[in-house]
C-alpha positions as CSV (number, residue, x, y, z in Angstrom):
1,X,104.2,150.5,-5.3
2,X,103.2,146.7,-5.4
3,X,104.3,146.1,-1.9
4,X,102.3,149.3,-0.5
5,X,99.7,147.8,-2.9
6,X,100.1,144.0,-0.8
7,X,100.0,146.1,2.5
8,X,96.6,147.9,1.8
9,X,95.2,144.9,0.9
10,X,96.5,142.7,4.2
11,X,95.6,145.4,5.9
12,X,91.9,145.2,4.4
13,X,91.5,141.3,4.8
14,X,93.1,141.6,8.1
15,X,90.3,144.1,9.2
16,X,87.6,142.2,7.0
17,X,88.2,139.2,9.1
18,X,88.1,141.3,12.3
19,X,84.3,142.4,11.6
20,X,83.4,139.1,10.5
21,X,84.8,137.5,13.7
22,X,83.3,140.4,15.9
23,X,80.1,139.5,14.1
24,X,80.0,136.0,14.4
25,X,81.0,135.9,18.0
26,X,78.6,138.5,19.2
27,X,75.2,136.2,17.3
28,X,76.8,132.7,19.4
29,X,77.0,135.7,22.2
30,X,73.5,136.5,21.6
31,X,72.4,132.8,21.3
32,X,74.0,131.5,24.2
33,X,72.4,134.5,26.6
34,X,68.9,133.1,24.8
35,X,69.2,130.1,25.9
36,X,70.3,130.7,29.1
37,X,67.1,132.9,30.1
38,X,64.7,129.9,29.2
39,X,63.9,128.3,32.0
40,X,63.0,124.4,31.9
41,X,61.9,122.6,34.9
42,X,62.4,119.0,35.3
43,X,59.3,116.9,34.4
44,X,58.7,115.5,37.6
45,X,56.2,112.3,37.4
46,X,53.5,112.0,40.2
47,X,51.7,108.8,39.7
48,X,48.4,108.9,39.3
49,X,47.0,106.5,42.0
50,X,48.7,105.3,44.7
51,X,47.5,102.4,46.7
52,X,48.5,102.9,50.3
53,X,46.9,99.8,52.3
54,X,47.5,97.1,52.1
55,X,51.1,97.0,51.9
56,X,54.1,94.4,52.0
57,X,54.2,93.9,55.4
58,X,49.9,93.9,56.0
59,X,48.9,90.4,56.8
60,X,45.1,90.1,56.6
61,X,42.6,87.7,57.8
62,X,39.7,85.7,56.0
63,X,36.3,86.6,57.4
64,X,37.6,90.1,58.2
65,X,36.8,93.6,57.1
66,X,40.5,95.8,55.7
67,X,40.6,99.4,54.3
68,X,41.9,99.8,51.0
69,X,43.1,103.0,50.8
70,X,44.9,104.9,47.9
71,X,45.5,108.6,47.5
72,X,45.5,110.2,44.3
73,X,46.9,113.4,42.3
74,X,43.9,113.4,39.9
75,X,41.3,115.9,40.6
76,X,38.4,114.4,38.1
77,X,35.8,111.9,39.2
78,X,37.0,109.0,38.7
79,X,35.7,105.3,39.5
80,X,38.2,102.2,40.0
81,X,37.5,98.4,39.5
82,X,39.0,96.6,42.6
83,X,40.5,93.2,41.8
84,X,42.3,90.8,43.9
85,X,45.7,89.2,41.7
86,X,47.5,86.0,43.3
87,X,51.0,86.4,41.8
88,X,50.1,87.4,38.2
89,X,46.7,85.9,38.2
90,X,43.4,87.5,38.6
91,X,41.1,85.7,41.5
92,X,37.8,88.0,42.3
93,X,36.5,91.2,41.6
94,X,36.5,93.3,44.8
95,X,34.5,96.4,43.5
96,X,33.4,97.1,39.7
97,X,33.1,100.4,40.6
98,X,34.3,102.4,43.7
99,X,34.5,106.5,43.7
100,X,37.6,107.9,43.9
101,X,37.0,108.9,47.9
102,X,40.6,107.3,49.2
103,X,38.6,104.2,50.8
104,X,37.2,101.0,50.4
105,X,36.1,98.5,53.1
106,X,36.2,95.0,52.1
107,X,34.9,91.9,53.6
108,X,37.5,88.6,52.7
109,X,36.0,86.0,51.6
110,X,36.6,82.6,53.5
111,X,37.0,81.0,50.4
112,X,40.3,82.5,49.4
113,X,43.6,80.1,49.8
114,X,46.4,81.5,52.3
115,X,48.7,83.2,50.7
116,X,51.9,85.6,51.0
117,X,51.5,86.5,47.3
118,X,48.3,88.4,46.9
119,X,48.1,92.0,45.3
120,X,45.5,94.5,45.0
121,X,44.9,96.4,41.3
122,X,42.9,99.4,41.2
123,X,41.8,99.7,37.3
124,X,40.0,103.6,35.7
125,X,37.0,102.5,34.9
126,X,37.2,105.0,32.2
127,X,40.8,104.1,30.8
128,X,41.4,100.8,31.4
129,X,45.1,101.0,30.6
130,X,45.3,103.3,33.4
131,X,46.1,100.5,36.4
132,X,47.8,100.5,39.3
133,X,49.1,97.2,42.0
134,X,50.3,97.4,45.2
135,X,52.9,95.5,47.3
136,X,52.4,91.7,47.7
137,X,50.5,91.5,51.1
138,X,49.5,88.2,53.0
139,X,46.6,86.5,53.5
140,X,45.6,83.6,56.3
């Protein structure tokens, strides 16, 4: 009787076990199909301003008028501070404020040394931490 007794009772952890597995299997089933139907793009980052001219290999002339241009993926009405940067070091003020239109004629002063190592940064008005430089370009 004790080893009918033993059999029963293998037989009921044996199934026990079963149901549990079944169980657990089907919810890491259920969880894996759930996250598999979400989605997620890839955050791609546009940058806000882009400055398009001049670039590295623009050389531009004293006593001249260049387009600036830049194109943007901001929609709002913005305004940008022009400045003119030799290496790491500021120079002039080209524009305190220029609308976000894409264009900016400027006049170069005769004043300014020759240089290979000038760069334009375009600074929001609004959010001064927002800036933006562009290549190295020359001046003669």
């Amino acid at each position: 009787m004790q080893s009918f007794f033993n059999f029963e009772q293998r037989i009921i952890s044996l199934m026990l076990l079963i149901i549990l597995s079944i169980i657990f299997l089907q919810c890491r089933t259920d969880e894996k199909l759930e996250s598999e139907s979400i989605i997620v793009p890839p955050e791609i980052e546009i940058p806000p301003l882009q400055i398009i001219s001049p670039n590295s290999s623009d050389i531009w002339y004293v006593n001249s008028v260049h387009e600036i241009r830049w194109i943007t993926s901001s929609t709002q009405m913005l305004t940008y501070r022009i400045d003119l940067y030799r290496k790491n070091y500021f120079k002039i003020n080209i524009s305190l404020a220029t609308e976000n239109d894409g264009s900016y004629l400027w006049e170069i002063p005769e004043n300014l040394p020759r240089s290979i190592h000038y760069r334009i940064k375009f600074a929001n008005t609004r959010n001064v931490s927002d800036t933006t430089f562009s290549d190295y370009f020359s001046i003669r």
